[in-house]
N, C-alpha and C positions, 0 to 999 in steps of 0.2 A: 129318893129312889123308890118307886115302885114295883113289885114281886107280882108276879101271877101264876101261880103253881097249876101243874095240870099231868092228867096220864096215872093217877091214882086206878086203883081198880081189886077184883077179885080173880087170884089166884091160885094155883093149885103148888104144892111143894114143887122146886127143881124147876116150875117158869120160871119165866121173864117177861120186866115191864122197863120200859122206859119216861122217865120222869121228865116234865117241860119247866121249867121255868121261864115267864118273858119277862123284860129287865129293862123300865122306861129310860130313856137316853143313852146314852152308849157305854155300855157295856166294859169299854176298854178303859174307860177313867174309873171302874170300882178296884178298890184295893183285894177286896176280898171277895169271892163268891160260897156258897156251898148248901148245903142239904142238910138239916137235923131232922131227928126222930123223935115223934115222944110218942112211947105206949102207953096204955091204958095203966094210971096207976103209978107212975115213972115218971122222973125230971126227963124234961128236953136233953139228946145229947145229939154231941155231931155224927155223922153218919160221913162226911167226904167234903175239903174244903179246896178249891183253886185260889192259887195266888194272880195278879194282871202280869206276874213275869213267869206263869205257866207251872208253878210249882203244886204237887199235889198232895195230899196226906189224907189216908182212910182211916176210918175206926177199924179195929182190930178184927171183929165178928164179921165186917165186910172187906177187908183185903182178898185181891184176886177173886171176886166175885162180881163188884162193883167197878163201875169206873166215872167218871166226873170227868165232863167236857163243857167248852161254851164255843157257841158260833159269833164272833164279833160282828158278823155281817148281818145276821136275823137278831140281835143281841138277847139270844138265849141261852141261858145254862139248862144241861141235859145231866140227867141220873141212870147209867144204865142197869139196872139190877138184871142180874142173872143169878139160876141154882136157888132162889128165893125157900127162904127158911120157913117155919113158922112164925122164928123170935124177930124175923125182919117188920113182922106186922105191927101197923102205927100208923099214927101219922107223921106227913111228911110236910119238912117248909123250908123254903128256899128262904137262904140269909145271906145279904152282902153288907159290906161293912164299907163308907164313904164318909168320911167324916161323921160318926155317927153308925149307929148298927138299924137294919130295916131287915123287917120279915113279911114273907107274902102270906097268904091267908091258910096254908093248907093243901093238901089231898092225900084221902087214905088208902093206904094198902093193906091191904089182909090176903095173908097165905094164909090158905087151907089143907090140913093133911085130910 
């Protein structure tokens, strides 16, 4: 499986960015999709993980802010962040899990107050 993260950028407290991930082959045969963070300084943690039977589960800091979706037709997973914090600031990497765990390369987000 192949990751290609994208839609990183610079923002201000209280936007929104939306995150791209494209997802080589179909999308519907990975077990797992989702989005981790690592700040500057900080282990990798998860940020918001989909299951292929639609099940969702956020981090704590981002419930009701964020939401995780995928288009099986474009085979993309999307990150929508909204209300975007300071402590939302990192990097971002799309992670799906197929026999096997694959991460895409990256893209950063920085809120600015």
């Amino acid at each position: 499986v192949q990751l290609q993260a994208s839609g990183g950028g610079l923002v201000q407290v209280g936007g929104s960015l939306r995150l791209s991930c494209a997802v080589s082959g179909s999308i519907s045969s990975v077990n797992i999709l989702g989005w981790y963070k690592q700040a500057p300084g900080k282990q990798r943690e998860p940020v918001a993980l989909i299951s292929n039977l639609g099940s969702t589960n956020y981090g704590e800091s981002v419930k009701g802010r964020f939401t995780i979706s995928q288009d099986n037709a474009k085979n993309t997973l999307y990150l929508q962040m909204n209300n975007l914090e300071p402590d939302d600031t990192g990097v971002y990497y799309c992670y799906a899990f197929k026999r096997g765990t694959f991460w895409g390369q990256g893209t950063q987000v920085t809120v600015s107050s």
